[in-house]
N, C-alpha and C positions, 0 to 999 in steps of 0.2 A: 763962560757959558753963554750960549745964547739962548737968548726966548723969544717964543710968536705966540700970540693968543686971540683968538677969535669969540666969540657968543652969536648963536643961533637963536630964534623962534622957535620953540618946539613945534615946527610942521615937517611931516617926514621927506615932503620934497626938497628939504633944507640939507639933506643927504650931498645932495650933487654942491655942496658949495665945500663940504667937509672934503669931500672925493678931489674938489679945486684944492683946496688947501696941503693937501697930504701928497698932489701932483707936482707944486711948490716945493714944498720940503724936499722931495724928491729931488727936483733940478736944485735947490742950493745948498744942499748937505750930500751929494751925491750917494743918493741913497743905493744901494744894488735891487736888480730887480729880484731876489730871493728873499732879499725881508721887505722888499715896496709891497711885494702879493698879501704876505701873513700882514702888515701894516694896516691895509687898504681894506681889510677882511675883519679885522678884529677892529681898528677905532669905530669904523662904518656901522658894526654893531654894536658896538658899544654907546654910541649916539644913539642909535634908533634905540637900544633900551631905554636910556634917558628919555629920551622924548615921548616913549609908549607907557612905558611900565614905572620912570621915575616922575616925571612929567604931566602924565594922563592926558597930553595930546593937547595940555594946555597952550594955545599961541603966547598965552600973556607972560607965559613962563619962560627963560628960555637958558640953554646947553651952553657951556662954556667948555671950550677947549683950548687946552695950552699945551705947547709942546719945546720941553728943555731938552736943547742940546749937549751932550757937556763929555770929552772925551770921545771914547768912543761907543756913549747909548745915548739912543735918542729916549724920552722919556714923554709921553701924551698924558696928561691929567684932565680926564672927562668928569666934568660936576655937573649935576641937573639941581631945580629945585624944588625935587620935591622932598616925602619925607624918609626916605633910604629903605634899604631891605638888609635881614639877617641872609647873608652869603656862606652864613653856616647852615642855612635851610634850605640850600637848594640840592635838588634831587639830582641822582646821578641818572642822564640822557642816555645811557648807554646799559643801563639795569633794564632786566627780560620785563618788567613791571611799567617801564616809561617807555617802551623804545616806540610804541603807537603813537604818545602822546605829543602836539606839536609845539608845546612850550620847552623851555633849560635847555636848548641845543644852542643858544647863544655865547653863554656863561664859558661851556665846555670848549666851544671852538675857540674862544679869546683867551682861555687859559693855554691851550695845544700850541695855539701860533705865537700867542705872544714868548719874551724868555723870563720875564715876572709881572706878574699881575697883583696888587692890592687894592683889597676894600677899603677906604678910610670914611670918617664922618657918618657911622652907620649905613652905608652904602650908598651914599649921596655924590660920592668921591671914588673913582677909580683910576690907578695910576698902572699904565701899562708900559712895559719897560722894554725895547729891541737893543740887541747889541749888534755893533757895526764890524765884529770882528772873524 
């Protein structure tokens, strides 16, 4: 198994160093450009929650990602620090009641692209899982 792990600044222009990292993985795990796009689309938001919503835009705070290789899934473990959220309270993006509203379309799209998705640590911890196959 291999491992790479980075920690960010929660500031959102700290996006483009994740986008570096996951360009990485790409060139030395040959990743395919069919799970590079869902990869690139769900950790990227997955950070920018951490940094918005788990974080509160704190600089002092900052996003830790790790990324196991092992087989064939690669695995991204995004922590922020702040104090989690219930992931059993989020509203469905796609009900005639939210589809106005511009929040939960994050959540919905990382669950879609990614091929498993877990909350750990009260949502402080999310572990997104692509298979290579």
């Amino acid at each position: 198994m291999k491992t790479i792990k980075i920690s960010i600044p929660s500031l959102i222009e700290n996006i483009k160093i994740i986008e570096s990292f996951i360009d990485n993985a790409k060139e030395s795990f040959e990743i395919n450009d069919d799970i590079y796009g869902n990869i690139m689309i769900s950790v990227t938001e997955c950070i920018s929650n951490a940094i918005i919503h788990g974080n509160q835009n704190d600089k002092n705070k900052l996003v830790h990602l790790e990324l196991n290789v092992e087989d064939d899934t690669l695995k991204f473990t995004i922590e922020d620090e702040g104090v989690g959220f219930d992931s059993n309270e989020l509203k469905d993006p796609t009900a005639p009641e939210n589809i106005e509203k511009t929040g939960g379309r994050g959540i919905f799209l990382i669950k879609h692209l990614s091929d498993d998705v877990k909350f750990e640590e009260n949502g402080k911890k999310t572990i997104l899982s692509f298979y290579m196959i």
